[in-house]
Every structure is written in structure tokens, then in C-alpha cells.
C-alpha positions as CSV (number, residue, x, y, z in Angstrom):
1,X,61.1,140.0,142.4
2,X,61.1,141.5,138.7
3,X,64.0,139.7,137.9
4,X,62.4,136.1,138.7
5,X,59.9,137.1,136.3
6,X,62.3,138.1,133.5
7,X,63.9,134.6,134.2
8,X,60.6,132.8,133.3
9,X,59.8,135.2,130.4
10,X,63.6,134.4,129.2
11,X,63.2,130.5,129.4
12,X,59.4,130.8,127.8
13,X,60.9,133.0,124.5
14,X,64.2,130.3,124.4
15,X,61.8,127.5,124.3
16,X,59.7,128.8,121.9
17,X,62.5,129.6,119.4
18,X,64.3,126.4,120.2
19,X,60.8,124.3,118.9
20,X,61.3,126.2,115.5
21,X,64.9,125.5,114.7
22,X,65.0,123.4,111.7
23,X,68.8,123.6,110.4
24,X,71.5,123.3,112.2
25,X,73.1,126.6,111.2
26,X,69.6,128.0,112.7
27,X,70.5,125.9,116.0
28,X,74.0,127.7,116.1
29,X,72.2,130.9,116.2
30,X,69.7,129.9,118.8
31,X,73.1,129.2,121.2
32,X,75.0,132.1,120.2
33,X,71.6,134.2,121.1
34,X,70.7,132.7,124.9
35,X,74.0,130.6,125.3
36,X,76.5,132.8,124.4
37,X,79.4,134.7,125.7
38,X,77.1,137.8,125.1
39,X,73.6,136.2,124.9
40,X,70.5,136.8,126.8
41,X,71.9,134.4,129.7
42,X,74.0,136.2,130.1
43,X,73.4,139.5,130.2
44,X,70.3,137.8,133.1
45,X,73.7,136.7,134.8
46,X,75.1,140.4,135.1
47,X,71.6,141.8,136.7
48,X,72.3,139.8,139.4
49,X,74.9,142.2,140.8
50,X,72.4,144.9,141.4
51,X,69.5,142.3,142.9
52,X,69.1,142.9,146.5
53,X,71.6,140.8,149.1
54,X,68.7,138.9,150.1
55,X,67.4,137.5,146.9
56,X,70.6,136.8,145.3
57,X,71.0,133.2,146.1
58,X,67.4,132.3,144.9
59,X,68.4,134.2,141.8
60,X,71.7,132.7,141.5
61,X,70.0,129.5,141.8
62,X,67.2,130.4,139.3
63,X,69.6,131.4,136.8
64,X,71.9,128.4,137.1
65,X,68.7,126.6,136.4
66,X,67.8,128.2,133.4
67,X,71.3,127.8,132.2
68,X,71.1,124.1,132.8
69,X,67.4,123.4,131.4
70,X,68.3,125.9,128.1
71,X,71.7,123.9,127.6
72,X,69.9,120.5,127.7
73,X,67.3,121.4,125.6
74,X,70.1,122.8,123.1
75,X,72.0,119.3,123.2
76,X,67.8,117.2,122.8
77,X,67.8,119.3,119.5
78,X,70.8,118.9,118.3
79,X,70.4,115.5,118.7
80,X,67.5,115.6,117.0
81,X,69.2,117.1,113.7
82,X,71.0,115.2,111.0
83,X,72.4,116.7,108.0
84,X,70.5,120.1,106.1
85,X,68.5,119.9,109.1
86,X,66.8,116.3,108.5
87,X,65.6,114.6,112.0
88,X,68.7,112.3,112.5
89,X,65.9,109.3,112.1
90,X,65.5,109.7,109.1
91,X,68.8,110.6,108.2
92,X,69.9,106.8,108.9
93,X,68.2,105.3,106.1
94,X,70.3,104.7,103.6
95,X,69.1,104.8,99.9
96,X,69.8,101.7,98.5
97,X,69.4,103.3,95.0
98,X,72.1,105.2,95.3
99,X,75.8,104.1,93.8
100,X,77.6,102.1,96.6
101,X,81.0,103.2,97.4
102,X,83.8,101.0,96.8
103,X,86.1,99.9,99.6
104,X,89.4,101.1,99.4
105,X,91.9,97.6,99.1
106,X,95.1,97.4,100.0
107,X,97.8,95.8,97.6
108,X,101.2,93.9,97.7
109,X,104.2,96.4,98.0
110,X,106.5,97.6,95.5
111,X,108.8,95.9,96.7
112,X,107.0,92.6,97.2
113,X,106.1,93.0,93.9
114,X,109.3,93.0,92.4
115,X,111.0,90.2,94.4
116,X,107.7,88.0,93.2
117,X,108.6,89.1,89.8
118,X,111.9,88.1,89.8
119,X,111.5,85.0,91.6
120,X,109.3,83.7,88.5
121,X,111.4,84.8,85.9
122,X,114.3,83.1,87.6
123,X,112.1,80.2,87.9
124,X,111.3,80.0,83.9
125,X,115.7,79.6,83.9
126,X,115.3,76.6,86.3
127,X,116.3,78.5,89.3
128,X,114.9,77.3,92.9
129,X,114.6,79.6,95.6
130,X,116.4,79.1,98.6
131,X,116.2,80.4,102.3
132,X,118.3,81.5,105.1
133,X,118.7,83.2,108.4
134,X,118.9,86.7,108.9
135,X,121.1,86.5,112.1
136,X,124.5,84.6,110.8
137,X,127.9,83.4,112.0
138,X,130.9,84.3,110.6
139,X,131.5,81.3,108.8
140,X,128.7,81.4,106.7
141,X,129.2,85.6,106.3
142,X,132.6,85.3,106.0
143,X,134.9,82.1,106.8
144,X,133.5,80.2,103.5
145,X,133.2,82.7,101.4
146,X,137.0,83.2,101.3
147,X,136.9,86.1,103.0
148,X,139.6,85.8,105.9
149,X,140.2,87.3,109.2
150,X,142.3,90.6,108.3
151,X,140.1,91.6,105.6
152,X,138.2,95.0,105.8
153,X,135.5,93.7,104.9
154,X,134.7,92.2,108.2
155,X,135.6,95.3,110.1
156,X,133.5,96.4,113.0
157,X,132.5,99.7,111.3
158,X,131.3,98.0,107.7
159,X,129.0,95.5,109.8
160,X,126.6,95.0,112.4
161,X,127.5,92.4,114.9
162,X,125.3,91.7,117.9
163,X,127.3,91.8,121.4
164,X,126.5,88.6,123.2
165,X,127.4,89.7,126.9
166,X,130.9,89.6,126.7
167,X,131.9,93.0,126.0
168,X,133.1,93.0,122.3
169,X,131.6,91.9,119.8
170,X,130.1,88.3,119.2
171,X,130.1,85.6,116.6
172,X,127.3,86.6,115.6
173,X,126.1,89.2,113.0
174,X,123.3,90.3,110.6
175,X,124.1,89.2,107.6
176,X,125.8,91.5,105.3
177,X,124.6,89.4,101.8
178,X,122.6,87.0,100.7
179,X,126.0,84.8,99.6
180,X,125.8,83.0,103.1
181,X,122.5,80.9,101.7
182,X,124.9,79.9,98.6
183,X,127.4,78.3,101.7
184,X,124.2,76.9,103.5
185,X,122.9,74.9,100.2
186,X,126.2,74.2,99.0
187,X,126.4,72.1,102.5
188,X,123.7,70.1,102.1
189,X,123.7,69.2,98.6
190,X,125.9,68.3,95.9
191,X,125.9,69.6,92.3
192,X,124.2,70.4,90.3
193,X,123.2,73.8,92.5
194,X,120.5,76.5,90.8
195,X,119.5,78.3,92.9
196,X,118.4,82.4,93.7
197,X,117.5,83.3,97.4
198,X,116.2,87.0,98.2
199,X,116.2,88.5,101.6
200,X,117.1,91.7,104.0
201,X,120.7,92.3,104.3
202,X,122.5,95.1,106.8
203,X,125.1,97.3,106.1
204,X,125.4,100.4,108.0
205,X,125.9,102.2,105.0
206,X,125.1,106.2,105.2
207,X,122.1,106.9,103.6
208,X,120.9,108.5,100.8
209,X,119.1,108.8,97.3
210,X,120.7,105.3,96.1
211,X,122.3,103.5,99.5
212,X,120.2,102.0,102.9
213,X,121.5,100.6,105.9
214,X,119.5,97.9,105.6
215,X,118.1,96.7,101.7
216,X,116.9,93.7,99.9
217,X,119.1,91.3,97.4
218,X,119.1,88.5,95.0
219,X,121.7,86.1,95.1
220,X,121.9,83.7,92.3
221,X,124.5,80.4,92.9
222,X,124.9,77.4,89.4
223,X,127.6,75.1,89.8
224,X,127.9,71.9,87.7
225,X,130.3,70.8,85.2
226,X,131.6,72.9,82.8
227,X,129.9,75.9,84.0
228,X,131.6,79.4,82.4
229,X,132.4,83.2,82.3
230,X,129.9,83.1,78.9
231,X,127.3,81.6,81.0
232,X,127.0,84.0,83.2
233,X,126.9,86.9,81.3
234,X,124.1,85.3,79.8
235,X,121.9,84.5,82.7
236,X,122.0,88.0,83.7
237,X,121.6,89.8,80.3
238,X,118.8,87.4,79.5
239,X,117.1,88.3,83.2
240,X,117.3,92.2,82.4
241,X,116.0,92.3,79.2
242,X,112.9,89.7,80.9
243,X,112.6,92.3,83.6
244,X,113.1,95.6,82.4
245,X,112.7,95.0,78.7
246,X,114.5,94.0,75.5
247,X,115.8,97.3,75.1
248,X,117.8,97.6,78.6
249,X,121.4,98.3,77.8
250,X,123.6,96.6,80.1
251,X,127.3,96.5,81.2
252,X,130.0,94.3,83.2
253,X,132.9,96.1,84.9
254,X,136.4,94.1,85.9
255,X,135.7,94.0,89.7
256,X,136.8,92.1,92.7
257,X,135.4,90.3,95.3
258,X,136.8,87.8,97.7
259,X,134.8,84.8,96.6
260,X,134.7,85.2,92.8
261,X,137.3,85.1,90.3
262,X,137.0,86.5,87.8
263,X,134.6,89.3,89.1
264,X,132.5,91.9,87.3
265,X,129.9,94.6,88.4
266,X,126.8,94.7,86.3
267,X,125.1,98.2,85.4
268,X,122.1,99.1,83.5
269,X,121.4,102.5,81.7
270,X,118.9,104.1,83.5
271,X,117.0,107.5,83.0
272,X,116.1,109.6,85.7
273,X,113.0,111.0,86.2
274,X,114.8,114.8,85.8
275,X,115.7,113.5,82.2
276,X,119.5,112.9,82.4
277,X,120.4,109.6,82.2
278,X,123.6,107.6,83.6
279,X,124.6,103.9,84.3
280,X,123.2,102.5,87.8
281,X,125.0,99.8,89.6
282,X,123.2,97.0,90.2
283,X,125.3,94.4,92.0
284,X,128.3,92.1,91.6
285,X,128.8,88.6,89.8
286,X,132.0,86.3,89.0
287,X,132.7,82.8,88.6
288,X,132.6,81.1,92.4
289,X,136.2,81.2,93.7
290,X,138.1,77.4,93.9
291,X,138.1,77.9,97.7
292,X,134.6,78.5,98.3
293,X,133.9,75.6,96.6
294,X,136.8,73.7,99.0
295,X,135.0,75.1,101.9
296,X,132.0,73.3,101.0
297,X,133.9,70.0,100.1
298,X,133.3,70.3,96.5
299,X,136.0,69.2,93.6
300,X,137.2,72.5,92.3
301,X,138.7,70.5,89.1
302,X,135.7,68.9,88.4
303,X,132.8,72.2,89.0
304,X,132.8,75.3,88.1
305,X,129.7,77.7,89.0
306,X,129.1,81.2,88.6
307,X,127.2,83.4,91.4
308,X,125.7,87.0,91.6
309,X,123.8,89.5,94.0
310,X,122.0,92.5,92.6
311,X,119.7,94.8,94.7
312,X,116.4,94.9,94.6
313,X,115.5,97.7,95.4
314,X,117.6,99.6,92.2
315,X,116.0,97.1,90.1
316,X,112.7,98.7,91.1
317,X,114.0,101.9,90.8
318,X,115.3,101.5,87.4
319,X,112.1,99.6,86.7
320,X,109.6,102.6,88.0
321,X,111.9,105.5,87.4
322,X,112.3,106.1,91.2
323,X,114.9,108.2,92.1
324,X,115.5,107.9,95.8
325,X,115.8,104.8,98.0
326,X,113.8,106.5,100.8
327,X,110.4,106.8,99.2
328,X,110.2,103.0,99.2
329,X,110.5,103.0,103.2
330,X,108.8,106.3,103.7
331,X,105.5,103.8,104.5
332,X,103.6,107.2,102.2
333,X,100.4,105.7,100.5
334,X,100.4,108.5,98.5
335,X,103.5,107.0,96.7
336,X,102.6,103.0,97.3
337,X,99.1,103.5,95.4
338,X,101.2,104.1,92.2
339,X,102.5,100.6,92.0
């Protein structure tokens, strides 16, 4: 059977070649030449059509074989290879004269940053930090802040309460500010109160460049004797210019809010990184309303405190020259590394 002999011949001359190949690109040849969809395998493969009925299967068989061995002997000298053709033996010793490489380390986020940057210069004004839960009752959210049943505020659209079987919704929410911990320490302690506490609030606010449904805040609470308006103004001024530099400009704007009288809203001038520059909003403040202080049994004619909450992540914003609220959830390392 010519054929059985050209079969031998075929996996002698494959061999042969294979023992030369020294590069990998040379090993990709070798296949493409004897293992390929047009190479000498085969073309063997489509003689077999004209072989005699009776010696096809021992052909077939032969051929399968010399598909099999070649293939396996392919994959031995592949193995064999490392990189530019170096046996893969002696690929694996490292050259210890060579300049290591440096593992790449991971780093607080911006965000953690910031709230660790605040909470220390707080901290050199005498301010404690304070904690609370994330998952609040309306009395703490709402009741004691003088902020009553009818008011908007606590609508079921501007909040996110959690249903607790029955249908409608619960007395129970995540908190919408950071003002609940101010109700919290109030309760356990009598004045004087310094404190800040920084946390997650909700607020299924639609989002975009500057608003999230869910964000970060500082809320600052001092109540004592003789606490005032001028205060206040101070404390936050004086934190700005700490944080964001002596040059900040800042603002108050008449505001309201149920638990403050009288209330302001505090904006800093901030530049964009597209050049223009424009006031940002940065939270609220006031003087703590007579009847938050009644709700946590303290003598409204003998303290006075002021209180604000400003978000955290506009002050990095500002700070960094950030432009839209999303980056800083987007979880992109390409953006984190900067910070």
C-alpha cells in the first residue's frame, strides 16, 4: 500500500522538522505546515477517498494515528518553549539583578479621605464625633426635630421608608440626615453638646452631576450657654478656609428649615474644571430651634446651640475640582488613583 508508506515518510519528515524548531513563531509554522487546515495531514487525509475499499480502514486508522502522535508531539514542544524560544527551564529563573517591580497598593478613597480630614480639623475646634444608626424611626428623623406630621418633608415620595408587612409603609426609614444623631446625643447627655457625626443618608433624589439618591454628610450640633448667630458663622467660615484654603470665599443665604431658626444655606465659590466659575451649595445651618431643644428636655431660656449639615461629597468636589457626583461611585481606578 503506497499510501502506508507515504504515511511513514510524512511522520519521519514532521519529526525531523519538529526536533529543529527553536522559536515559537518557527513552531507555528511547523503546525500550520502538517497540522493545518491545508497541511500535509491533510492533504494524506483526502487520498484516502481514492485508496481501495479494502484498505481504507487501516488507512483511516493510520492516519488518525499520525494525526494524534504529530499533535502530541506539537503540544511536548511547545511545552518545551518559553519566551524568544528559551526552553521554558530556563525561562523560570528569575534574575535577581534585575529591578524588582513594585506592587501595586491600594489607598483610602476620596471619599474616606475627606471625611478623615474633616473629622480632624473639627477635632482641633473641640468637636467629638458622634454615631448613629442608618435605619431610623420617625421620631429621631422627624418628631424631634420639629418637623410634624403634615409637613412635606416626610412625604412618601421625598423618603425611603421600609414596609414592615403591613402593607403601607412602616415606622421605619433610612434616615434622610445626619440631624437624627444630634436628637440621639442630646438624649443622653446634657450641655454642653460639641459634637460633628458623618454618615450615609437617602433621599431618592434624581440624579445627576451634583445630586445622589444616597450621599454622605456632616452634621455639626454646640449647645451651651450663650451660644449665637456670630458663632456660627464663625465655626463654619473658620472650617472652609482650614479645608479648602484661606482664600475660599464663602456665603450664608436666609433659608428655612424646620428645626433651626434663624436658618441660612452656606455656599462656597467654586471653579469648574471647564473654567466658569459659580457659587456651590454646600448645606444648611441655623441656630437649633426652642422646640428641638424641648423635645430633648433641655431649658430653651437657659441654651442656645447652633447646628449645621454640609455634604461631603461637594466638599470634595470643590476641594478636587470634580464636576460630577458620579465619578465618585463609578468604583473607576482610573479616576480613584488621582486622589
Amino acid at each position: 500500500m503506497a499510501l502506508i508508506e507515504d504515511i511513514d515518510r510524512l511522520r519521519t519528515q514532521a519529526e525531523a522538522e519538529l526536533a529543529t524548531v527553536e522559536t515559537p513563531d518557527a513552531l507555528e509554522q511547523w503546525r500550520i505546515d502538517y497540522l493545518g487546515s491545508k497541511g500535509a495531514v491533510k492533504a494524506a487525509m483526502k487520498q484516502l477517498k481514492d485508496a481501495p475499499p479494502a484498505e481504507k480502514p487501516e488507512l483511516g486508522k493510520a492516519l488518525n494515528r499520525l494525526k494524534g502522535k504529530l499533535t502530541e508531539a506539537f503540544e511536548r514542544r511547545r511545552d518545551a518553549l518559553g519566551a524568544g524560544g528559551t526552553p521554558r527551564a530556563a525561562a523560570s529563573v528569575e534574575d535577581v539583578t534585575l529591578p524588582g517591580q513594585r506592587p501595586a497598593i491600594g489607598h483610602a478613597h476620596v471619599l474616606s479621605q475627606t471625611i478623615d480630614e474633616i473629622s480632624e480639623i473639627f477635632a482641633r475646634m473641640g468637636f467629638e464625633v458622634a454615631h448613629g444608626p442608618e435605619v431610623e424611626d420617625e421620631r429621631h428623623n422627624f418628631d424631634a426635630l420639629n418637623i410634624p406630621s403634615w409637613h412635606p418633608a416626610r412625604d412618601e415620595l421625598d423618603n425611603f421608608y421600609i414596609d414592615e408587612g403591613t402593607g403601607r409603609p412602616g415606622r421605619t426609614m433610612l434616615r434622610s440626615q445626619t440631624s437624627t444623631i444630634q436628637i440621639r446625643v442630646m438624649e443622653t447627655r446634657r450641655p454642653p453638646v460639641r459634637i460633628i457625626a458623618i454618615g450615609r443618608v437617602y433621599r431618592p433624589d434624581t440624579v445627576d452631576a451634583t445630586h445622589s439618591f444616597m450621599f454622605h454628610q456632616i452634621e455639626g450640633l454646640y449647645v451651651d450657654e450663650g451660644v449665637t448667630m456670630a458663632d456660627l458663622k464663625t465655626c463654619v467660615d473658620q472650617f472652609c478656609k482650614a479645608y479648602f484654603g484661606g482664600d475660599i470665599a464663602t456665603r450664608f443665604r436666609p433659608s428655612f428649615f424646620p428645626f433651626t431658626e434663624p436658618s441660612a444655606e452656606v455656599d462656597v465659590w467654586f471653579t469648574y474644571p471647564d473654567g466658569h466659575e459659580d457659587w456651590m451649595e454646600l448645606g444648611g445651618c441655623g441656630m437649633v430651634d426652642p422646640n428641638v431643644l424641648a423635645a430633648v428636655d433641655y431649658d430653651a431660656e437657659r441654651y442656645t446651640g447652633y447646628a449645621f449639615g454640609l455634604g461631603v461629597e461637594r466638599m470634595a468636589m470643590v476641594r478636587h475640582g470634580i464636576s460630577d457626583i458620579r465619578l465618585l461611585f463609578a468604583n473607576d481606578v482610573r479616576f480613584l488613583r488621582q486622589f
